[in-house]
NUKEKOL-501126 format. One record per residue (C-alpha): residue in three letters; chain; x, z, y. Coordinates in nm, 3 decimals. Layout:
REM residues N
["ALA"; "A"; [X; Z; Y]],
...
//
This chain:
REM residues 367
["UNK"; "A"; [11.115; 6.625; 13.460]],
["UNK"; "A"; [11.236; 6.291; 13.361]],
["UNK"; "A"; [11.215; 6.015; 13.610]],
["UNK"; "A"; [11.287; 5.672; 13.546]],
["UNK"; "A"; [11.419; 5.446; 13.847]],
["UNK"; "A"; [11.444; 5.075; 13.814]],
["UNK"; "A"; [11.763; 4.990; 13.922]],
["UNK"; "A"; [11.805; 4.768; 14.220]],
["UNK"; "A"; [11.842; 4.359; 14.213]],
["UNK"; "A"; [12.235; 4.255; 14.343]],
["UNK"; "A"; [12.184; 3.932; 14.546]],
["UNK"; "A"; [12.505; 3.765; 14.667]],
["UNK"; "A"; [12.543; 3.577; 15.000]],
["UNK"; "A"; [12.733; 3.272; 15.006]],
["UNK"; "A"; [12.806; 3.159; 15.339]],
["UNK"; "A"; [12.455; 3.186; 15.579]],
["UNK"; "A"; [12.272; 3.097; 15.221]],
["UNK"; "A"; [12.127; 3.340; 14.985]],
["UNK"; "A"; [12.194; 3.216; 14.659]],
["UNK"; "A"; [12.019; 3.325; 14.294]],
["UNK"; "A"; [12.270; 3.358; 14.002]],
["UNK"; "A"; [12.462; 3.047; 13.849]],
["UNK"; "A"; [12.540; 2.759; 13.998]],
["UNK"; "A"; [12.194; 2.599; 13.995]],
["UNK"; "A"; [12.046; 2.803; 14.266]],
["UNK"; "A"; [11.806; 2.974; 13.992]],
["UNK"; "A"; [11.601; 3.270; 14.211]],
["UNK"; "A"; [11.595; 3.603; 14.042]],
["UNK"; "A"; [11.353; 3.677; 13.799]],
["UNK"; "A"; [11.097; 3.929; 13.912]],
["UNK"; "A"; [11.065; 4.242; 13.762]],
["UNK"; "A"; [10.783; 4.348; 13.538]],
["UNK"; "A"; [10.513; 4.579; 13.592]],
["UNK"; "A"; [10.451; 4.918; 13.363]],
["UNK"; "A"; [10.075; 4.905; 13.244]],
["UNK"; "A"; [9.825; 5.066; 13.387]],
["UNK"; "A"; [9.736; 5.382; 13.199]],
["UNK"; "A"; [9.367; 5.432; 12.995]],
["UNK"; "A"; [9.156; 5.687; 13.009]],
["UNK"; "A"; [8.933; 5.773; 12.754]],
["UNK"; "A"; [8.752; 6.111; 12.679]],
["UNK"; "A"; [8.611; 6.302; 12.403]],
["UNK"; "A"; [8.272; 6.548; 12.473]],
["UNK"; "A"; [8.323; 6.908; 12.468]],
["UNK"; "A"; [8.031; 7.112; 12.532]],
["UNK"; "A"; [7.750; 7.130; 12.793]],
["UNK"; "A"; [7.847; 6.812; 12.984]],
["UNK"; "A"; [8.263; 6.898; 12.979]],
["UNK"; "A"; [8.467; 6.649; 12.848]],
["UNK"; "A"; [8.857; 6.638; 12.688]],
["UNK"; "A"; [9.073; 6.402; 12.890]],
["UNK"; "A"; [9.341; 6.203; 12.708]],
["UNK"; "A"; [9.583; 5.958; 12.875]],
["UNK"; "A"; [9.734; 5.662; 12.703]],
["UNK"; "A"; [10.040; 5.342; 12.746]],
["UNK"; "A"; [10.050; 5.063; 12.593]],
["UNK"; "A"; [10.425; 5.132; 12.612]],
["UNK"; "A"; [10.587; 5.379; 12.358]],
["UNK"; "A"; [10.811; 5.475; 12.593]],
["UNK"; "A"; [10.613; 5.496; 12.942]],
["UNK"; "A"; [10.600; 5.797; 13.064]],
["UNK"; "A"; [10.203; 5.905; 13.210]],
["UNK"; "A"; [10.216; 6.112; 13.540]],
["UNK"; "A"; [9.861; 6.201; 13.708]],
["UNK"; "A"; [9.704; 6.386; 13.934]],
["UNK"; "A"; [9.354; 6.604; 13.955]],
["UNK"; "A"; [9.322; 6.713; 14.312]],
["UNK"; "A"; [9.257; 6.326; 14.479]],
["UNK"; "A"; [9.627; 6.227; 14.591]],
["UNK"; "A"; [9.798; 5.934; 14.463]],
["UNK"; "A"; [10.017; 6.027; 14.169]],
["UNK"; "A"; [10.422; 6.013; 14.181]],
["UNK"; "A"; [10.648; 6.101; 13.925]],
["UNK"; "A"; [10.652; 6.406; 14.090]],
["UNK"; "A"; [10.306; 6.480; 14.003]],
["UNK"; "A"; [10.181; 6.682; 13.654]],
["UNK"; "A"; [10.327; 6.491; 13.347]],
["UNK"; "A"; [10.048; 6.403; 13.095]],
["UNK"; "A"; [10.176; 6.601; 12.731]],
["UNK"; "A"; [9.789; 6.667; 12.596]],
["UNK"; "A"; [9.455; 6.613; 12.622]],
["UNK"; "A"; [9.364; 6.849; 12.875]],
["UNK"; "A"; [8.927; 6.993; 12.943]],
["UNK"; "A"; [8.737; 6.875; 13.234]],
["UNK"; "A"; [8.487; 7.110; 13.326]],
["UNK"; "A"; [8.455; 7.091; 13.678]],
["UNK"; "A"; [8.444; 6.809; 13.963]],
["UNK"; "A"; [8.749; 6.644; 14.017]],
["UNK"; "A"; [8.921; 6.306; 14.010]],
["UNK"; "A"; [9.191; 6.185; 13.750]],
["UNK"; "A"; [9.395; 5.943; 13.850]],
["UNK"; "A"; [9.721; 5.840; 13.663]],
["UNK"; "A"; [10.022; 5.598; 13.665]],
["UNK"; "A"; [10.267; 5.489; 13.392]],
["UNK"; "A"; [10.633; 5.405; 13.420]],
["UNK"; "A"; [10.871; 5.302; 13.209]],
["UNK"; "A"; [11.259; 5.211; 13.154]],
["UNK"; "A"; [11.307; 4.863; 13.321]],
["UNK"; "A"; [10.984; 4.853; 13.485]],
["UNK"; "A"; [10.808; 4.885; 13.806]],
["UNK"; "A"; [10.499; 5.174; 13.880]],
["UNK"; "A"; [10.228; 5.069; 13.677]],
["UNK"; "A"; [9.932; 5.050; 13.933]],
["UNK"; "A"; [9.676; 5.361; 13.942]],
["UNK"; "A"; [9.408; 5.445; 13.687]],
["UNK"; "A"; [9.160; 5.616; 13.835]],
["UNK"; "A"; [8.834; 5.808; 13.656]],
["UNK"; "A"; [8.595; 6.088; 13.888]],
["UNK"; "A"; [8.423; 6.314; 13.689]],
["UNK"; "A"; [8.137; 6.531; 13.782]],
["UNK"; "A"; [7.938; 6.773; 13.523]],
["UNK"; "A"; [7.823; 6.979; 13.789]],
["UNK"; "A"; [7.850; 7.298; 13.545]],
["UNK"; "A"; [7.739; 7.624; 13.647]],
["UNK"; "A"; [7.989; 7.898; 13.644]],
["UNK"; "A"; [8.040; 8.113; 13.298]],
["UNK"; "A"; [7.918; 7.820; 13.073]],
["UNK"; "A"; [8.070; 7.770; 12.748]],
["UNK"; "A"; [8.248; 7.484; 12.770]],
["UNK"; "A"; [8.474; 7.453; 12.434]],
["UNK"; "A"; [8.525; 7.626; 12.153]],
["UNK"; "A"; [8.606; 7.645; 11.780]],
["UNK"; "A"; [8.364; 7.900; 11.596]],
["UNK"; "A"; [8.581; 7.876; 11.285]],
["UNK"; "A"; [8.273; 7.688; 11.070]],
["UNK"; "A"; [8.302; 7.691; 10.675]],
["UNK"; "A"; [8.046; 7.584; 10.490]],
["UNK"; "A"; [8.282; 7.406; 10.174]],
["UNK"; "A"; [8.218; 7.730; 9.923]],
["UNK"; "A"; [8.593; 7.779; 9.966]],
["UNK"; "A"; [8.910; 7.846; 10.197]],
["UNK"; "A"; [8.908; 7.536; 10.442]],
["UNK"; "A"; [9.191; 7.441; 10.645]],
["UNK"; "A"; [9.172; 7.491; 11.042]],
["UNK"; "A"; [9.075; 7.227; 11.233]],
["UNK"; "A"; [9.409; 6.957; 11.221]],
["UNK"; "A"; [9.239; 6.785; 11.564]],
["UNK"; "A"; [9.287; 7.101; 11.739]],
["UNK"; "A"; [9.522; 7.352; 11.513]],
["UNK"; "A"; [9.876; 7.238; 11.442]],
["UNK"; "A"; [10.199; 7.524; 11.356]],
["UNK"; "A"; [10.526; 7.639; 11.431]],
["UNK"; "A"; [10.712; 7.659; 11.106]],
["UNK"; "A"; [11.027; 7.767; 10.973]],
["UNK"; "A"; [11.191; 8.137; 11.032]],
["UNK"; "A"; [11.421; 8.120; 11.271]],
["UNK"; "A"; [11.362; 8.464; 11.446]],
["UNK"; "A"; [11.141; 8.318; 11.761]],
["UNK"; "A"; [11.369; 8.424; 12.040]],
["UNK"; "A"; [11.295; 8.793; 11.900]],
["UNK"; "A"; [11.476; 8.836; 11.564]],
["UNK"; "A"; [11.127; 8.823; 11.332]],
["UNK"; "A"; [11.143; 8.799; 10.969]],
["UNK"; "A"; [10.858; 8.602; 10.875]],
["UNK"; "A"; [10.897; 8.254; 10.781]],
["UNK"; "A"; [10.601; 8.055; 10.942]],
["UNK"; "A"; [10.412; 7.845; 10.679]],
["UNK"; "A"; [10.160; 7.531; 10.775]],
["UNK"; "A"; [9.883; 7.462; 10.599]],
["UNK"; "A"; [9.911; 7.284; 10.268]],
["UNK"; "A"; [10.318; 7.373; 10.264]],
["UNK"; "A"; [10.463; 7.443; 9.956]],
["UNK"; "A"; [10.848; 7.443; 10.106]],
["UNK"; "A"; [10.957; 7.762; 9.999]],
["UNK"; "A"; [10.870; 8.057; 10.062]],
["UNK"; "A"; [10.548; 7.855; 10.183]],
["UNK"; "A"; [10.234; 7.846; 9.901]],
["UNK"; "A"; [9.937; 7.619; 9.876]],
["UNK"; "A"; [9.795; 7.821; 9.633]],
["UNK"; "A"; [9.812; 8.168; 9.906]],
["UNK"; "A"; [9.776; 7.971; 10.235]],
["UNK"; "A"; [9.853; 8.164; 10.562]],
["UNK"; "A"; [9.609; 8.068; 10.785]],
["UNK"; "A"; [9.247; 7.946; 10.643]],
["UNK"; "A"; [8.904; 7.930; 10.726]],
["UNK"; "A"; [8.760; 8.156; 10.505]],
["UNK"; "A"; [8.403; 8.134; 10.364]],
["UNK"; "A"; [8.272; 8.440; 10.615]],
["UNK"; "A"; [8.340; 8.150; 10.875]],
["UNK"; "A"; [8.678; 8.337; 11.052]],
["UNK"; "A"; [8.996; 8.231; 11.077]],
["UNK"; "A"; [9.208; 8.470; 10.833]],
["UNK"; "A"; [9.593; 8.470; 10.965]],
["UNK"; "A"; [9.749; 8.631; 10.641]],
["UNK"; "A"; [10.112; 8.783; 10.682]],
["UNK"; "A"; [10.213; 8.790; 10.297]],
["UNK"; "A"; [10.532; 8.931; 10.136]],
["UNK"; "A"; [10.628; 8.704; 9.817]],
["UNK"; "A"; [10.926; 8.924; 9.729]],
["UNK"; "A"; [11.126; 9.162; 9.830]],
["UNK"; "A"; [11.264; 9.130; 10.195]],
["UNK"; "A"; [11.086; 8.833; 10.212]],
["UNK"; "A"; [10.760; 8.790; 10.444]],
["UNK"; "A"; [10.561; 8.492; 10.529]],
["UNK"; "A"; [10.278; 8.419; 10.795]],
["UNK"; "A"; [10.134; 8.162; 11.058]],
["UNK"; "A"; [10.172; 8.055; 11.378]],
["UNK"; "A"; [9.855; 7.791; 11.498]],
["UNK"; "A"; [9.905; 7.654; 11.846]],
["UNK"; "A"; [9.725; 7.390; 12.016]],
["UNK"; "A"; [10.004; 7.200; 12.154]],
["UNK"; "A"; [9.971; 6.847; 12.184]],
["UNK"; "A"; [9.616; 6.841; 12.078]],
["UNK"; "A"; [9.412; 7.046; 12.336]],
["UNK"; "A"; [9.477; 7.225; 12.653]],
["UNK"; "A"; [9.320; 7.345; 12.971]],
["UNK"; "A"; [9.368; 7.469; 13.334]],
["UNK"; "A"; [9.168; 7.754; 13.460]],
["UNK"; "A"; [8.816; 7.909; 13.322]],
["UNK"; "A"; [8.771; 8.193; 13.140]],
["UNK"; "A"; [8.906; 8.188; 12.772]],
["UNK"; "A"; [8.863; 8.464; 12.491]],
["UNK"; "A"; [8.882; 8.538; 12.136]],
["UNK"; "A"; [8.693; 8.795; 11.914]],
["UNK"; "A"; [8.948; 8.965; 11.641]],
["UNK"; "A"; [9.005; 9.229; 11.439]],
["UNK"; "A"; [9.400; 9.303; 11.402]],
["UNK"; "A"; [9.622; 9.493; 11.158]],
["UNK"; "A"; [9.765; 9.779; 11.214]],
["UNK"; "A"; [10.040; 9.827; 11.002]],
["UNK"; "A"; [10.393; 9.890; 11.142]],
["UNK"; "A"; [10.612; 9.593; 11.215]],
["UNK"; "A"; [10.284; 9.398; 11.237]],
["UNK"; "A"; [10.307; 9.212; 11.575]],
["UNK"; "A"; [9.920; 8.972; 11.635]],
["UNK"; "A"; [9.936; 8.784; 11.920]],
["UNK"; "A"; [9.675; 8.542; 12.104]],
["UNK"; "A"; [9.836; 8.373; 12.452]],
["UNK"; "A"; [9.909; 8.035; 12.581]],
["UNK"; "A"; [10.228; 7.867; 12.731]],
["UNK"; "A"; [10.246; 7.608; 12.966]],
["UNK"; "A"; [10.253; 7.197; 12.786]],
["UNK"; "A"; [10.563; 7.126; 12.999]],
["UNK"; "A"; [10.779; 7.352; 12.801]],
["UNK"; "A"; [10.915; 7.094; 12.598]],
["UNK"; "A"; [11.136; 6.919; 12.954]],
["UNK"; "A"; [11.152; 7.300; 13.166]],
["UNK"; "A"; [11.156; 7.514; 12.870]],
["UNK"; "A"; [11.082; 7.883; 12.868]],
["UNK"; "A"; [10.994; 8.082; 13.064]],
["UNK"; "A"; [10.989; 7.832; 13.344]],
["UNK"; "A"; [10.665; 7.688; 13.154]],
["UNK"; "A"; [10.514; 8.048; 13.186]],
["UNK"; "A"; [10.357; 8.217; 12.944]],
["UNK"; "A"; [10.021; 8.388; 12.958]],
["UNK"; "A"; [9.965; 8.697; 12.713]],
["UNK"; "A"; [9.581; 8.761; 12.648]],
["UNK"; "A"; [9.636; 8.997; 12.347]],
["UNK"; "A"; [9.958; 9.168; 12.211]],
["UNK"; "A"; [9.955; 9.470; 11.941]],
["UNK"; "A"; [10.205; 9.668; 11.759]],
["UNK"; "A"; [10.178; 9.924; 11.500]],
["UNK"; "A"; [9.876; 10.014; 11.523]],
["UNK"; "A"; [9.883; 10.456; 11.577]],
["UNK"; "A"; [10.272; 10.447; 11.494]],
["UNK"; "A"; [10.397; 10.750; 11.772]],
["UNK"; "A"; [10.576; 10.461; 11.887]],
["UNK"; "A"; [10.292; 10.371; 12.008]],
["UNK"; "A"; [10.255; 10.641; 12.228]],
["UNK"; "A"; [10.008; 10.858; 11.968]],
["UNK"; "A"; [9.744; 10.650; 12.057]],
["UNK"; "A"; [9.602; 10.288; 11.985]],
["UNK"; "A"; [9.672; 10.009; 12.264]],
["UNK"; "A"; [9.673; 9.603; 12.336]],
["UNK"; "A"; [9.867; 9.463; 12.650]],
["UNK"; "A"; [9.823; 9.194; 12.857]],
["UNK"; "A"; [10.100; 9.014; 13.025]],
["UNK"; "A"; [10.243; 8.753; 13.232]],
["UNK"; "A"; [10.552; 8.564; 13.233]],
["UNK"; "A"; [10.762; 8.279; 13.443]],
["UNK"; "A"; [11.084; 8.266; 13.596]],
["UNK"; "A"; [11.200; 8.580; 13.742]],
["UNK"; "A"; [10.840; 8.707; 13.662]],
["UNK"; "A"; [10.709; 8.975; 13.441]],
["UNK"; "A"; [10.389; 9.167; 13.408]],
["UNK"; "A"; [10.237; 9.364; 13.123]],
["UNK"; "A"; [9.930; 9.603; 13.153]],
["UNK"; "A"; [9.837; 9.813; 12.839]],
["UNK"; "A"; [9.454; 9.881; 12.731]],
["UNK"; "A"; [9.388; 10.232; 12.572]],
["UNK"; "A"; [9.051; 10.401; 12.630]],
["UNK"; "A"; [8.980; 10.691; 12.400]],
["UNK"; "A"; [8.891; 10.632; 12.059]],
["UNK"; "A"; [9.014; 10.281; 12.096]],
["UNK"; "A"; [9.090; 10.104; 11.761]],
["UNK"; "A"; [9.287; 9.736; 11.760]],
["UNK"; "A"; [9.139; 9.763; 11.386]],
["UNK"; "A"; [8.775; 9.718; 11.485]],
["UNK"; "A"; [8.602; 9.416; 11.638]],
["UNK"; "A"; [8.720; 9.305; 11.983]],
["UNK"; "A"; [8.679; 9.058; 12.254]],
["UNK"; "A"; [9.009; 8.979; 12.416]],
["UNK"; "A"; [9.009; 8.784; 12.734]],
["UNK"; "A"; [9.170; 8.605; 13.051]],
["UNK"; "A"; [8.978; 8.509; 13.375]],
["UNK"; "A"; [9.244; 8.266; 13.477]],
["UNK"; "A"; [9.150; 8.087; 13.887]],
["UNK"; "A"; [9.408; 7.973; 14.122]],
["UNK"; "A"; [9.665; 8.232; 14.205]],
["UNK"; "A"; [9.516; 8.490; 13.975]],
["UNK"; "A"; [9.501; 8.594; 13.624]],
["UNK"; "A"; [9.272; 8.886; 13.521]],
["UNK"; "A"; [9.240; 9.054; 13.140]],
["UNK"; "A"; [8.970; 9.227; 12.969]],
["UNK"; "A"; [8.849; 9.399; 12.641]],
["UNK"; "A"; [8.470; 9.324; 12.505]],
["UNK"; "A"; [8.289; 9.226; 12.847]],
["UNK"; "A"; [8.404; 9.009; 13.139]],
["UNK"; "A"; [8.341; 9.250; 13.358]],
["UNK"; "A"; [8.596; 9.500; 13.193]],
["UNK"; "A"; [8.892; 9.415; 13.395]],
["UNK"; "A"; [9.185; 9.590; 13.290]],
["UNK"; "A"; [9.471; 9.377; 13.463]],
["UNK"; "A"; [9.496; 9.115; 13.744]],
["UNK"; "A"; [9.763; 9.007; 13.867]],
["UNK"; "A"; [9.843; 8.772; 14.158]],
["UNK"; "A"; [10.181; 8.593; 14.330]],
["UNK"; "A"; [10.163; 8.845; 14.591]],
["UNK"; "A"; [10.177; 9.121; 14.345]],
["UNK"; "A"; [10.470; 9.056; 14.142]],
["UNK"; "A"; [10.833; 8.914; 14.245]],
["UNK"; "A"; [10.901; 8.613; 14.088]],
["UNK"; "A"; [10.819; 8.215; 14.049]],
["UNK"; "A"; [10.389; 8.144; 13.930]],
["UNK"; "A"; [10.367; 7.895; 13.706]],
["UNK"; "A"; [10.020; 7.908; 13.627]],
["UNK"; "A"; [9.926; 7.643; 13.894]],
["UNK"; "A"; [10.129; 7.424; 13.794]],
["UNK"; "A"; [9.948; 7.237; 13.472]],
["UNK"; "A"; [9.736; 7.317; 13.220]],
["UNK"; "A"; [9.875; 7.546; 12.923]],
["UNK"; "A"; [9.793; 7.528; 12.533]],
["UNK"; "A"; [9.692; 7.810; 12.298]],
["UNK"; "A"; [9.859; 8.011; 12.022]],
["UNK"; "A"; [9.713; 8.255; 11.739]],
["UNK"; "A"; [10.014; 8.405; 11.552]],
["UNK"; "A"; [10.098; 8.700; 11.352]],
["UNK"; "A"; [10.509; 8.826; 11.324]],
["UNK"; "A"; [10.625; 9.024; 11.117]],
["UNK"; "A"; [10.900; 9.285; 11.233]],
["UNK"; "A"; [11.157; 9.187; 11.513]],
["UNK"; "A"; [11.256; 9.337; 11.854]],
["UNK"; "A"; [10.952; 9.483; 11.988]],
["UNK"; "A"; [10.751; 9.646; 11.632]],
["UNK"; "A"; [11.027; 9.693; 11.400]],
["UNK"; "A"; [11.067; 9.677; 11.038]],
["UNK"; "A"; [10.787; 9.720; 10.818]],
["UNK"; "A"; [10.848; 10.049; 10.618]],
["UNK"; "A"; [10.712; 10.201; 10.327]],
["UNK"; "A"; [10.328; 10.260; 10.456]],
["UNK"; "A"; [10.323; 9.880; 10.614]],
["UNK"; "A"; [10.057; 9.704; 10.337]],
["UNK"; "A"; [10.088; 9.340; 10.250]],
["UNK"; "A"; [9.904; 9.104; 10.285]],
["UNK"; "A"; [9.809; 9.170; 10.634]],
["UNK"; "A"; [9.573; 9.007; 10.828]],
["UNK"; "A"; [9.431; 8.899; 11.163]],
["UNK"; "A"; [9.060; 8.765; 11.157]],
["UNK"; "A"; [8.935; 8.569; 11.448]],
["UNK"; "A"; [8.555; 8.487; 11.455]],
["UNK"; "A"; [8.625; 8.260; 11.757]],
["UNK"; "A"; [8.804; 8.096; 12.043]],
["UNK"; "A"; [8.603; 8.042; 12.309]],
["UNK"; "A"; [8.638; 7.850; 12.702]],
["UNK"; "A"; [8.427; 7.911; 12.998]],
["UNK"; "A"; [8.347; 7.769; 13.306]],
["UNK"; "A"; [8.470; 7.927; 13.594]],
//
């Protein structure tokens, strides 16, 4: 965490007298105050609201707190706009190079929402007549193909790219005209794959609740869907101190990789910290409709296929050695499909392009 210190004021004593610089006696010019931060918010759904945090100043830097202390740049650093959907108090403070503390912002909030009310989501509306592009307020992309930390092949296009091996005519992740999201893992030429990676990063992001997605997956092999979340402070702790929280993960559909049988997992990682729990009832089929979710309260994180109540996985500090992370600030959300790398593979002979992962929705709960 980055924490700017204005640096001290050097008087100089002259006898008994203290003096100001230059022969004139001048007194030393006082030192000027950060602005105050705004807040402003945005509605969400059933009396939630999105919380964003602003400067005046470029370069302040917005710390803030949610639990009703007085905020220090030791408290949560403000990255995104972040959901309110229970009662709390924001309050927030600005510094910046040069400056003193800006004075505290302060904003309650109080919806008074019942617990398991949907509180945000994107339902992945079309009604153009044609492929639409996801929603740029909340959907922005990775890009590029440089392997993702696990050796993938696919180069991850945005929407509208045309940078090579990118198209705008075959776009990797639309909103199709059945109102889903289609994330389309294509393969142009030979040895050559493309796909998407959406993440919410800098445009939405929440702290505890109950979040889940209904997809349908591929299940060719080196196909590798993902929907999870990573913590907004990864870009000044970096990974995995941010932690990551893995709602859905798939390989290979019925490879004998896989076991012989079809599976997801849901995991959790942090510092030191690593938890994975795999989901494989008979007759399971990744291929099919699913619900995939996270109950996610303080000190816990719980998984679950098609109901709530369908708990496959919880897991706690006490449970697993390790640093939590998943107290410490709200997290943002990512819908990808890779091709190949570490964990699926290659795709081989039987693997059928274009693959795709279809997501009717992505939607937030009250806890």
């Amino acid at each position: 965490m980055r924490t700017n210190v204005a640096m001290p004021v050097v008087a100089f004593l002259s006898g008994a007298l203290l003096c100001g610089f230059g022969s004139g006696g001048e007194t030393t010019p006082t030192q000027t105050q950060a602005a105050a931060p705004t807040i402003s918010t945005t509605a969400a759904q059933h009396g939630a609201v999105i919380v964003r945090l602003a400067s005046t100043d470029s370069s302040a830097t917005i710390h803030y707190s949610v639990d009703g202390s007085a905020p220090s740049t030791s408290s949560l650093r403000f990255f995104a706009p972040f959901l309110v959907a229970s009662n709390l108090t924001v309050k927030a403070i600005a510094t910046a190079s040069g400056k003193s503390t800006s004075n505290i912002t302060s904003q309650s909030f109080a919806p008074n929402i019942a617990p398991g009310t949907l509180v945000w989501s994107d339902e992945f509306s079309n009604s153009t007549g044609a492929n639409a592009q996801p929603n740029p307020l909340v959907w922005g992309y990775d890009t590029g193909n440089n392997g993702f930390g696990n050796h993938e092949f696919e180069d991850y296009c945005a929407w509208g790219s045309s940078a090579t091996p990118c198209s705008i005519a075959n776009p990797n992740a639309y909103v199709g005209t059945d109102a889903s999201l289609h994330i389309v893992a294509r393969q142009p030429s030979a040895g050559v794959y493309t796909s998407a990676r959406m993440k919410t990063q800098g445009l939405f992001s929440f702290q505890y609740g109950r979040i889940e997605a209904r997809m349908k997956l591929p299940e060719g092999q080196g196909m590798w869907p993902a929907f999870w979340l990573l913590g907004n402070n990864i870009v000044t702790v970096h990974w995995p101190v941010c932690g990551e929280l893995d709602v859905m993960e798939h390989i290979n559909g019925s490879n004998p990789q896989n076991a012989g049988y079809d599976w997801v997992a849901g995991s959790i990682h942090g510092t030191g910290l690593d938890g994975t729990t795999h989901y494989h009832p008979a007759g399971f089929n990744a291929a099919d409709w699913h619900i995939y979710g996270m109950i996610w309260s303080k000190g816990q994180i719980q998984y679950y296929v098609d109901n709530p109540a369908n708990i496959y996985a919880t897991f706690t500090p006490s449970t697993l050695a390790g640093t939590w992370p998943f107290d410490a600030g709200p997290q943002f959300v990512i819908l990808n499909l890779a091709v190949g790398g570490n964990w699926p593979g290659s795709p081989d002979a039987t693997t059928a392009f274009p693959a795709e992962v279809q997501v009717d929705y992505v939607r937030i709960y009250a806890n």
